[in-house]
N, C-alpha and C positions, 0 to 999 in steps of 0.2 A: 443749487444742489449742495448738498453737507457734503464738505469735503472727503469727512470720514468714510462716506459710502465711497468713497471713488476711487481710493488706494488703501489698502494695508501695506504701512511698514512695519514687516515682520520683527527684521533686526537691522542695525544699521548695514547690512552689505545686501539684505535680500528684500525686495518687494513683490508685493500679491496687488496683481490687475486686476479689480473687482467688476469694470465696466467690460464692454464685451467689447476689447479690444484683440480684434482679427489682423492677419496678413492676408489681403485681399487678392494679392496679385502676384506675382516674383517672375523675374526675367534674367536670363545669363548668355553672355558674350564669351565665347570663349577662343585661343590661339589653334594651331593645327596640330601641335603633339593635346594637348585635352584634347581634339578632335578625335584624336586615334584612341583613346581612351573607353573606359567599361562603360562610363556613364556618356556615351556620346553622344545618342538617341534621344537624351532629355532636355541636351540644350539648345536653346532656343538660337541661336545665331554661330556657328565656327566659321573661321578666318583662315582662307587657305594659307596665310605668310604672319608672319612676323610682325609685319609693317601696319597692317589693317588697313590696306591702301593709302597707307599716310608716307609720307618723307625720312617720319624719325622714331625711334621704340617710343619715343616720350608723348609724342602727336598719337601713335597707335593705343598705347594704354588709353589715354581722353576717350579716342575714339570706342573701344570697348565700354566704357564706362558708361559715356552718350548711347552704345549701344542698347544695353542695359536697361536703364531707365527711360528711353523709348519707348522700350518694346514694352514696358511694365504698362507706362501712359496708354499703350496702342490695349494691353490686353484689358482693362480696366476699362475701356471707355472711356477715357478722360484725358484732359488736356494739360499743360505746365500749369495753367491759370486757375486750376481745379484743388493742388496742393500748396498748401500753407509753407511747407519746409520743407528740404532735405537735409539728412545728417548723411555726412558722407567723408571716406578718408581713404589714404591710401599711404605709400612708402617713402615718396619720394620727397625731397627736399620743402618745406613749407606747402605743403599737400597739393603739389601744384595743379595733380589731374583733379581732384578736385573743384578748386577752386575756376580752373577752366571751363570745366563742363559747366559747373553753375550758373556761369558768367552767361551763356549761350543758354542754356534753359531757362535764364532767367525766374528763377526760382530761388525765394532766400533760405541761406546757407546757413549749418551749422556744422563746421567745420571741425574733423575729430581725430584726432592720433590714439593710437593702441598699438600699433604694429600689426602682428598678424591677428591678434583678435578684435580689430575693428569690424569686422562683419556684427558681429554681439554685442558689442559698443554704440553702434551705432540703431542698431535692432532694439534692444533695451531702452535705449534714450526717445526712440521713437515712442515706442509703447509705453512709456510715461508721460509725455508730452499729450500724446492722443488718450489716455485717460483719463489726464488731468483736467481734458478740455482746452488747452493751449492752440490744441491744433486738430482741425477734422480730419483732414489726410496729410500723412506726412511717408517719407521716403525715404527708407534707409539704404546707403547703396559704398559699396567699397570696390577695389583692383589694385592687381597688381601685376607686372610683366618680365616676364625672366630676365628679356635683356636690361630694361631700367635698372631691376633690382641689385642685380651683378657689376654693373657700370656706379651702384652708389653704396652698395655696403662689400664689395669683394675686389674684385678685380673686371676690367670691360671684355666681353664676350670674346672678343679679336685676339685676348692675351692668351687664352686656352692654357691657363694654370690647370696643375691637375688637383685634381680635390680627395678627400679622402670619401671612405665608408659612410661615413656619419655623415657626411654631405646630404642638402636636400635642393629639390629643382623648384626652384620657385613660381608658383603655376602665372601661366599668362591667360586673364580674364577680366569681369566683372560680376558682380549679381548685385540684384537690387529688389527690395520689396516694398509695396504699400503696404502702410498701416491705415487703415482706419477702423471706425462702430460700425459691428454687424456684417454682414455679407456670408456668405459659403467659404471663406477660407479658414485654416485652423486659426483657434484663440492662441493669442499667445498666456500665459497666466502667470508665468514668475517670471523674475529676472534674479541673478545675483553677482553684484559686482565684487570683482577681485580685488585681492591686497598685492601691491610689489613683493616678491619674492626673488631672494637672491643666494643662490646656496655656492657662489663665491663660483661657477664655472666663467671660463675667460676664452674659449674656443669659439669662434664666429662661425666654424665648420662643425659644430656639433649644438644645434638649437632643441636637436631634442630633451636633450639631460640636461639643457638649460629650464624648459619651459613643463616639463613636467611636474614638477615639486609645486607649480605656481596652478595647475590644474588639478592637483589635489589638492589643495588648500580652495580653491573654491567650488569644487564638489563635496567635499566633506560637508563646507558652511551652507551649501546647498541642503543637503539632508539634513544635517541639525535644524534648520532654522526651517524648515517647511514640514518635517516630519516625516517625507519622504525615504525613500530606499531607493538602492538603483533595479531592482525588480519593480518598482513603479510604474519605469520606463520598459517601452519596445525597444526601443534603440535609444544609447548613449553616445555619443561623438563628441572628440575632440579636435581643437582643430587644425595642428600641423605639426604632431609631434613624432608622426612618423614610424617606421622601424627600429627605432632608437628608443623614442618617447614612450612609445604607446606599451610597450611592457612592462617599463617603470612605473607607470602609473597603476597597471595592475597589480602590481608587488606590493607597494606601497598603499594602495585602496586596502587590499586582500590585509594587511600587516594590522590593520583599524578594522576588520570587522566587514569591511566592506566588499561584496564580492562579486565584480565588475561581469566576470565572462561570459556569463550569459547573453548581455544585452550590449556589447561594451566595441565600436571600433572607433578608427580616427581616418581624419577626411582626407591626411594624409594619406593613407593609406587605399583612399576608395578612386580619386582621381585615376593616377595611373596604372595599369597593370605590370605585374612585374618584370616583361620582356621588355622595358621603355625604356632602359637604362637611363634611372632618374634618381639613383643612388638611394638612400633611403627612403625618400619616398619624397611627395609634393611639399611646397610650403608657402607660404607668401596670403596677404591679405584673402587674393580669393580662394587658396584652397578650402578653408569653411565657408566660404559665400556660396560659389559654384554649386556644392554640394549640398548646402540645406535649399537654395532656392531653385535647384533641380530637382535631385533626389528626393529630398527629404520631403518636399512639398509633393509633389508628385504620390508618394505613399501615403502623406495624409489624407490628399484627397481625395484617393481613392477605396480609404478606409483597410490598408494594408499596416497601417501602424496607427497606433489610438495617441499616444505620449511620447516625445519625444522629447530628449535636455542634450541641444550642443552647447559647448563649452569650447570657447574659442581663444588660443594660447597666441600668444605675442610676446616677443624678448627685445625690451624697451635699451636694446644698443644704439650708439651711432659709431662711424668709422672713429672718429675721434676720441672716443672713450673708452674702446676697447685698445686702439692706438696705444693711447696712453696708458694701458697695464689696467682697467677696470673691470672690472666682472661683468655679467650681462644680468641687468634684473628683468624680471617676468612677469606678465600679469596673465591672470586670464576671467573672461565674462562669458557668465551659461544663464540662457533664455530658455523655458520650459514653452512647445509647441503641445497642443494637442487637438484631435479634430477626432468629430463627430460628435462635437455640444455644442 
C-alpha cells in the first residue's frame, strides 16, 4: 500500500487519517464523587469508595484502569490476545499504573507521559499507528486518582491543607478506547500535536492559567493547518482547565479572530456539578478521558453531534521543579472525532 494514501502530514504538528480509522469501542471506571456527578448515567462501571476494593489509592487507580480496558475488551468482543498495543499513561511516578495493568493484560506497552493530556496523547498515537498499518487494534487508555495525585504533586489527603479558588479536584477514574479499520464507531480524522508552552506561571494551585495559553496555541495550529473553524465543530472541549482556564481561552481565541462560544466547553467543567465543592472544577488525566469516552462517544453515536475536537491540556511539573522556583510548562493534543461517515 503507497504510504502516501495512508497519512497526510498536513504540517509538522497536524495529521490527516486518510484510512478509516474508527474508535471502536470506549469503556470508563470511575470513583464515587464522579458517581455523584451529571454525567453519571454514562459510565460504565462507579466505585462506591476510594479504594476500588484494593488496600492502597495506588492498587485502586490500576484497578480502575484494569477496569477500563476490560470493559472496552468485554464491549468489543474481543480478547487481550486480539490487540497488538496499548498506549497508556497516567500521573504517577514512572507511570506505574500503567505499567502494572499491562503487565497483567499482558498486552505490549507503549508507555506515555503528558500529564493531563494524555488521554489525546495517547488517542492520536493510536490512530497513527492503526493507520499506518503498525497495528490492527490498538488501545488507548489513561487514569488518574485524587488521592494518588495529591500524595505526589501537593500535599497527602490526611494533611487537609486548605487550597485556594484556583484549585482543581483531580478526577478519580479511567477511560479507555479501541482503535481500529472500520466498524460503527466515529472516525477519528485529525490529530494535532502540541508545542511546550510556558508563559512563566509558577502556582501548582492554579493549573488553569497555567495550561491555557498552551491550548490555544494548539487550537489556533489546528485551524490553520486543516482549514477548519471552530464552527466546524458541535462541540469543542478542552481538557482541565476549568473555571479559571476555560475563559482564558475564550478571550484569547476571540482576541485572533476566533470565536469559541458557540460550540466551546471544558471537561473540567462537565465532570462535576457545581454543588460538589471541587473548587474550580475537575482535573487530572481522566477528566478528558472520562468525558470523551462517555459523553462524547455516547452523542456520536447516537448521531446528536456530527464533529467533535477535544484538546487535551497538561502542565508538564514535577514536585521538584516547581520546588526549585520553575515555571510550569504546558502542552496540549486535539484529536478531531466525527461520526456518521
Amino acid at each position: 500500500m503507497d504510504s502516501k494514501k495512508q497519512v497526510s502530514r498536513i504540517n509538522r504538528q497536524t495529521w490527516h487519517f486518510a484510512q478509516d480509522v474508527r474508535l471502536q469501542a470506549s469503556a470508563v471506571a470511575v470513583g464515587p464523587k464522579e458517581g455523584e456527578g451529571p454525567l453519571a448515567a454514562l459510565f460504565d462501571k462507579i466505585h462506591d469508595d476510594m479504594y476500588a476494593g484494593q488496600q492502597t489509592w495506588e492498587d485502586a487507580e490500576k484497578q480502575l484502569m484494569e477496569d477500563a480496558v476490560t470493559m472496552v475488551l468485554q464491549k468489543a468482543k474481543i480478547t487481550e490476545k486480539d490487540v497488538d498495543v496499548i498506549l497508556a499513561g497516567d500521573l504517577l511516578n514512572q507511570n506505574i499504573t500503567t505499567n502494572f495493568t499491562a503487565e497483567k493484560l499482558a498486552i505490549p506497552l507503549l508507555g506515555m507521559y503528558g500529564a493531563c493530556s494524555t488521554s489525546m496523547l495517547t488517542l492520536s498515537n493510536a490512530a497513527a499507528l492503526v493507520n499506518a498499518g503498525y497495528a490492527s487494534k490498538a488501545i488507548a487508555a489513561c487514569s488518574s486518582h485524587n488521592a494518588t495525585a495529591e500524595r505526589q504533586y501537593r500535599y497527602p489527603t490526611e494533611y487537609g491543607g486548605q487550597k485556594p479558588p484556583t484549585a482543581q479536584w483531580t478526577v478519580t477514574g479511567s477511560g479507555a478506547g479501541l482503535v481500529g479499520i472500520g466498524g460503527n464507531g466515529p472516525r477519528i480524522t485529525y490529530a494535532t500535536m502540541g508545542k511546550v508552552i510556558d508563559m512563566g506561571i509558577k502556582d501548582p494551585f492554579d493549573m488553569g492559567s497555567a495550561m491555557a495559553p498552551a491550548a490555544v496555541s494548539t487550537l489556533q495550529t489546528h485551524f490553520q493547518d486543516t482549514g477548519r473553524s471552530p464552527q466546524t465543530y458541535d462541540l469543542i472541549v478542552t481538557g482541565d482547565l476549568a473555571s479559571v482556564g476555560y475563559p482564558i481561552v475564550k478571550e484569547l481565541m476571540l482576541k485572533d479572530g476566533y470565536n469559541m462560544e458557540p460550540v466551546y466547553n471544558d471537561c473540567g467543567l462537565m465532570v462535576f456539578s457545581p454543588d460538589q465543592d471541587v473548587f474550580a472544577g475537575a482535573s487530572g488525566c481522566a477528566s478528558s478521558a472520562v468525558v470523551t469516552y462517555s459523553y462524547i462517544m455516547d452523542q456520536l453515536q447516537k448521531g446528536l453531534l456530527k464533529k467533535v475536537l477535544v484538546c487535551a491540556t497538561g502542565a508538564l511539573l514535577s514536585p521538584v521543579s516547581y520546588q526549585q522556583g520553575h515555571s510550569i510548562p504546558c502542552i496540549a493534543h486535539a484529536v478531531a472525532l466525527e461520526g456518521g461517515i
